[in-house]
N, C-alpha and C positions, 0 to 999 in steps of 0.2 A: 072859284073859292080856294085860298090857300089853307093846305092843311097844317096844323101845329106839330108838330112831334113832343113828346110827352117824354122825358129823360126821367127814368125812377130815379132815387136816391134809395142807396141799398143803407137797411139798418144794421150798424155794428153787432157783431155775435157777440164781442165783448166793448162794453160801453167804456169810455174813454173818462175822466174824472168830470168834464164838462157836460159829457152825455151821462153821467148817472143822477147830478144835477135838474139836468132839463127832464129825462125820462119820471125825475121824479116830483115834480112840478105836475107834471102833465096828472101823473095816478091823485094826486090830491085836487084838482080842479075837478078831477074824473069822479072824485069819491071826498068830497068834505067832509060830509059826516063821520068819515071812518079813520081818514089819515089823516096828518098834518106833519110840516117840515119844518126845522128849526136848527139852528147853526148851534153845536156846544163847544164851539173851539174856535182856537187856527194853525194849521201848521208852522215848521218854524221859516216859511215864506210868505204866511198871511194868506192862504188858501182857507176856506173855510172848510172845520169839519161836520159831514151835515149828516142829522138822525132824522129819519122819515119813522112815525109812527104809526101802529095802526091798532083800533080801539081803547077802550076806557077801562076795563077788567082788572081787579086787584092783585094781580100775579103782576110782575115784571120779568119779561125774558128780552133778552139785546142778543142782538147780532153781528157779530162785527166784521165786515167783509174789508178787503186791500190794503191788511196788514204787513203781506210783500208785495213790491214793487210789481216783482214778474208772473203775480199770482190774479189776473184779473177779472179769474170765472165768479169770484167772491160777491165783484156788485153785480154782477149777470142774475145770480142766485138772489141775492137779496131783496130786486124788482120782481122779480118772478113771484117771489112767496107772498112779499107785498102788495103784488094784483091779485093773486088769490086768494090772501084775505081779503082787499077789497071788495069782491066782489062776492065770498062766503064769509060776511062777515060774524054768522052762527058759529063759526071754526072759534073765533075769539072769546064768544059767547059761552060755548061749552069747556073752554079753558080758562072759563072768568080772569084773561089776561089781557095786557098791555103790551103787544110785541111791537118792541125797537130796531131797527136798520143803522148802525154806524154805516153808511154807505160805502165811506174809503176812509181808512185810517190813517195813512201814506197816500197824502194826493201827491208832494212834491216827488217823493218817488216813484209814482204812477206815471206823473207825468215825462219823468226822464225815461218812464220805460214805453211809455205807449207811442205806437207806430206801425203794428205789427195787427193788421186785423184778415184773420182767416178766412180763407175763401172754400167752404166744403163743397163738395167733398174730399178733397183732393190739398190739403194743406198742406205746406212747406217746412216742415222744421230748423230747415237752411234759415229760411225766410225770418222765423219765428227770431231766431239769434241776431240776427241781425240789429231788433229795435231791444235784445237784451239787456237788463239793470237788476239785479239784488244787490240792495244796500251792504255794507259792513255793518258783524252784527252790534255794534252799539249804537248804531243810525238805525235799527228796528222796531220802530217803537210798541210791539208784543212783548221786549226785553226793560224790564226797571234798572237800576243800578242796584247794587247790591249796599248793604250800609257801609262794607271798607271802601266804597267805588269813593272818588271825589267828585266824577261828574253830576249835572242834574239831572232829571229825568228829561226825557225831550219834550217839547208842547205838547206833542201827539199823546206821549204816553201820560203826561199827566191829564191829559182832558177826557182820559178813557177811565182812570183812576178814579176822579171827580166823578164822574157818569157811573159808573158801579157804585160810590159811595152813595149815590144819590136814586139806582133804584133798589138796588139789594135785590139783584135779580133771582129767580128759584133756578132759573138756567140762563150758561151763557155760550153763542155758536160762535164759534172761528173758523171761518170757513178759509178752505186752502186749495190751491189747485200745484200740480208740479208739472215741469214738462213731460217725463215720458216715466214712466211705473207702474205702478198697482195702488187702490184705494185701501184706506185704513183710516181706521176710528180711536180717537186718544178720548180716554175718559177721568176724569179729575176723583170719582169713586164709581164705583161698580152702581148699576142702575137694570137692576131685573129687566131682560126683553128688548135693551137695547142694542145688544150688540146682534142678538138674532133677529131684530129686523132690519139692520144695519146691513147683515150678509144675505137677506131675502132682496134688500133694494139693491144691491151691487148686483146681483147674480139676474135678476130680471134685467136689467140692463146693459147686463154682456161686461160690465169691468172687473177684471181680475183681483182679486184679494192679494194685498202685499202680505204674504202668511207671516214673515217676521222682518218690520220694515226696522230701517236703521234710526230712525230719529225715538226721543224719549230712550237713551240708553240706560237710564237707570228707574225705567218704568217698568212693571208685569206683563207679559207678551200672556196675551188669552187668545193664542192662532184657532182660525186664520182671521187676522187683520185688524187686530184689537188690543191697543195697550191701554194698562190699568195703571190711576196710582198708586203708587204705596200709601197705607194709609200715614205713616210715620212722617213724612217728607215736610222739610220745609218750606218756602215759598221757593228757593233757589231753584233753578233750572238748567242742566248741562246739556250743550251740544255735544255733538262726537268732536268738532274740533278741539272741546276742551273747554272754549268761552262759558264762563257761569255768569248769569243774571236773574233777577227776581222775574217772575213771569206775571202775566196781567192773567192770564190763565189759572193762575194760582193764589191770582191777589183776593179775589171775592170768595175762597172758603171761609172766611171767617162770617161770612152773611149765608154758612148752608148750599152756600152754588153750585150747582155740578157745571161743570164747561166741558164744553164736548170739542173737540177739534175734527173736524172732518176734510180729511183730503183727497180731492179726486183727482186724476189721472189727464191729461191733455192726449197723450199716446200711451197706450194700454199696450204692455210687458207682459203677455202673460205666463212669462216664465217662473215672477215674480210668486205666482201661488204653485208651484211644487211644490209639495208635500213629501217627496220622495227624500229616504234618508241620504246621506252624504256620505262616501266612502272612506274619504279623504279628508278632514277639515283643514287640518295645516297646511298640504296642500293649495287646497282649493281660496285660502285665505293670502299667502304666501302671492300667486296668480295677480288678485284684485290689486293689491299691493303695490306688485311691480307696475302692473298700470297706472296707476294714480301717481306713482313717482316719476316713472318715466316719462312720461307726459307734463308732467310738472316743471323737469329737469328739463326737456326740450322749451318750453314756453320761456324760463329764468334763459339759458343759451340766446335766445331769438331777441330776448330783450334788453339784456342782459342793467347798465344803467338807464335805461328810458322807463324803468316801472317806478322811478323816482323822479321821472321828468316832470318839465312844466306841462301845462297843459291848461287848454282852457277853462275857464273857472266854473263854467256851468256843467262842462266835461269830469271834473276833476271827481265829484262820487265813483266812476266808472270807475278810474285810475284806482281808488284808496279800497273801493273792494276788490279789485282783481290782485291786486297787489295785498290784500290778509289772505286771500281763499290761495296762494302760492305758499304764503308763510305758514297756516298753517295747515298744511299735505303731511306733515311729518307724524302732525299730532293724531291728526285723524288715523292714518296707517296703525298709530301707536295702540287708540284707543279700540281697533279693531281686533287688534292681538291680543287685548289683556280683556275682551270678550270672551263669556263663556261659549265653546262651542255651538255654532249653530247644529242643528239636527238635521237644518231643509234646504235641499236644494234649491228653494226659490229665496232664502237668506241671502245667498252667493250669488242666485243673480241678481239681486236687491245691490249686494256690494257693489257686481262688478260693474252697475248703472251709474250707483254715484261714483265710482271710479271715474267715466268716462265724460260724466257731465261736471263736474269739478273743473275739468282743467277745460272744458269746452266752452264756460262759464267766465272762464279767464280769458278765452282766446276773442271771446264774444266782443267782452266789456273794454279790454284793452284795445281792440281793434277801432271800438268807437272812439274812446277817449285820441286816440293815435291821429285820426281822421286829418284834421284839420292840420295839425304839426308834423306829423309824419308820413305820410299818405304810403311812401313806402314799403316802413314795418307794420302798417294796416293792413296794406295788401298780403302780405307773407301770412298775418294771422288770420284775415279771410279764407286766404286755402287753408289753414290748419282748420276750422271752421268747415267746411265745407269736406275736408279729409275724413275727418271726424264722423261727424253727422252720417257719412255714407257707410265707415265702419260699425256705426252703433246701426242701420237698417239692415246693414248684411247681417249682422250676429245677434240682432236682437227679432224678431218678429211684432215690429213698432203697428198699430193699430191705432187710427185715428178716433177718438169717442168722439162725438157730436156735442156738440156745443148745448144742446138739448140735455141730452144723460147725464153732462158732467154738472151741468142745473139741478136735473133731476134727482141725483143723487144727495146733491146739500139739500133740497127742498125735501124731499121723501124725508130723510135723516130726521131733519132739523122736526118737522110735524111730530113724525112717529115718536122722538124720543121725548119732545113737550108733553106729548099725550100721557107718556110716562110719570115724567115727572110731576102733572097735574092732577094724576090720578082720574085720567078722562080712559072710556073703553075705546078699542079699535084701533091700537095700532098694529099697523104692520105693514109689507113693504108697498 
């Protein structure tokens, strides 16, 4: 008798835009009564965008995961909590809510970035860069235009628009993941007991607190690991680099919504949570600085006209953000300096990460776009890629979290702070 061999097929740790699709197919055949799937969109290449729901409850809460390209623990998170309530669907019951999954909000972006699937324990962050993509940020579609702007909103962002006008949610999650840092929690208003079980589910699962991370520079830092709005604030939204746009984050306060933004970690920095005062700030700011430019300065040198070359047209996202994140280095440095003093050590090592991933971002994205026309000056930013990457494990203490944790963290979050806002008992981490 001949025997068969049995080849497994291994499941993606992070699902692909096709696999968050079928995975979500599967939990509604798996649970009809509880879930169901419906397209409220299309991206601007006719991908559809898909909300998986789950029960019938008079609350509305949404969740919108794969707002960046290179952020893909979002729909991991999003199936996760979505079997969980499928299968406790009293969780729904006691929140007398409606909770929605935007599954991917950026497939077309996903799609350019997905290629890169982790093999634990033992992952690659070489590896990781290789299938890298973050859009330019007015290709993001978490960013509106502003009323001076002349562009229009992109599909994406308007069907996310639509979809808030249409549940008037009590909460909204945006779930985030970065490559290598510390977790932190952005809050659109303060929400009693969220952010202390925000720091009980970090800490149970071993991820560092970004005690005072660099994004929302013109939010309230409530260290460690938590920024607040101001209650004053417009809808507008500034990067560090400077770019202002309306945020979808900020579109549904006028419906009462808190949005929470939750970002976990791919490789845990735990430097990132020092608490320890600073001796030096000029210094120590001065330091970050000279990284991010010099590194910047070398990448412009290596390329000098080819970051305006042709390139292939499915390529060419690659090119047009590698080519803003070089333009603007200047502004970001700028916007560092006219910061008020950090107090924490683990601020400066928060800098001196996006320092290093800034231009490693560039060296990523160009190298792919390069591929096919240049093979070349690909190869030359491969090694810089691969240079990099080995000076950020020397000097940083890079920590792989589990593909589980960085789950576990949007899912714990995401409950505990519904519970909150629904005025249901028992959260916590």
């Amino acid at each position: 008798m001949t025997s068969v061999r049995r080849t497994s097929v291994r499941t993606p740790l992070y699902p692909a835009v096709g696999e968050l699709e079928r995975r979500a197919r599967t939990l509604v055949r798996a649970a009809p009564g509880v879930l169901r799937l419906r397209s409220v969109g299309e991206s601007r290449a006719g991908r559809p965008l898909w909300l998986l729901s789950a029960g019938r409850g008079d609350r509305q809460i949404l969740t919108v995961a794969g707002a960046h390209a290179n952020e893909p623990v979002g729909g991991a998170s999003a199936l996760r909590l979505a079997a969980l309530l499928a299968r406790r669907p009293a969780e729904l019951e006691r929140l007398d809510c409606t909770w929605h999954f935007l599954l991917c909000l950026d497939p077309d972006g996903a799609h350019l970035a997905q290629g890169w699937d982790p093999e634990e324990p033992e992952p690659s962050l070489e590896e990781c860069h290789r299938a890298f993509y973050r859009p330019a940020f007015a290709r993001q579609p978490e960013s509106l235009p502003t009323p001076a702007e002349k562009r229009a909103p992109l599909p994406e962002s308007a069907a996310l628009v639509r979809l808030l006008d249409e549940l008037r949610p009590v909460a909204q999650f945006t779930l985030h993941g970065i490559e290598f840092g510390g977790a932190f929690l952005m809050l659109t208003r303060e929400m009693p007991g969220a952010a202390h079980a925000f720091r009980q589910t970090a800490a149970r699962l071993r991820i560092p607190l970004d005690v005072h991370p660099v994004d929302g520079p013109d939010w309230y830092l409530a260290p460690p690991g938590v920024l607040l709005l101001p209650g004053d604030r417009s809808e507008d939204e500034r990067d560090p680099s400077g770019f202002v746009a309306e945020s979808t984050w900020l579109y549904p306060r006028r419906y009462g919504t808190l949005t929470a933004l939750v970002e976990a970690p791919a490789w845990a920095v735990p430097a990132v949570s020092d608490a320890r005062p600073v001796a030096d700030p000029g210094r120590e700011a001065a330091r970050v600085a000279e990284v991010l430019l010099d590194r910047t300065g070398e990448l412009t040198a290596v390329l000098g006209e080819r970051l305006s070359a042709d390139v292939p047209e499915d390529l060419a996202p690659l090119r047009d953000a590698a080519r803003e994140l070089i333009a603007v280095a200047p502004s970001i440095v700028a916007s560092w300096a006219a910061e008020e003093p950090s107090r924490f050590q683990g601020h400066f090592a928060t800098l001196g990460i996006s320092a290093r991933r800034i231009p490693l971002r560039v060296a990523a994205m160009m190298g792919r776009a390069l591929a096919r026309t240049d093979p070349g000056t690909a190869e030359i930013l491969a090694d810089l890629v691969r240079e990099w990457v080995q000076e950020l494990e020397k000097s940083y203490d890079l920590r792989w979290v589990p593909v589980s944790a960085q789950t576990g963290l949007h899912v714990r979050t995401m409950v505990n702070t519904a519970r909150l806002v629904c005025g249901a008992d028992g959260a916590g981490g």
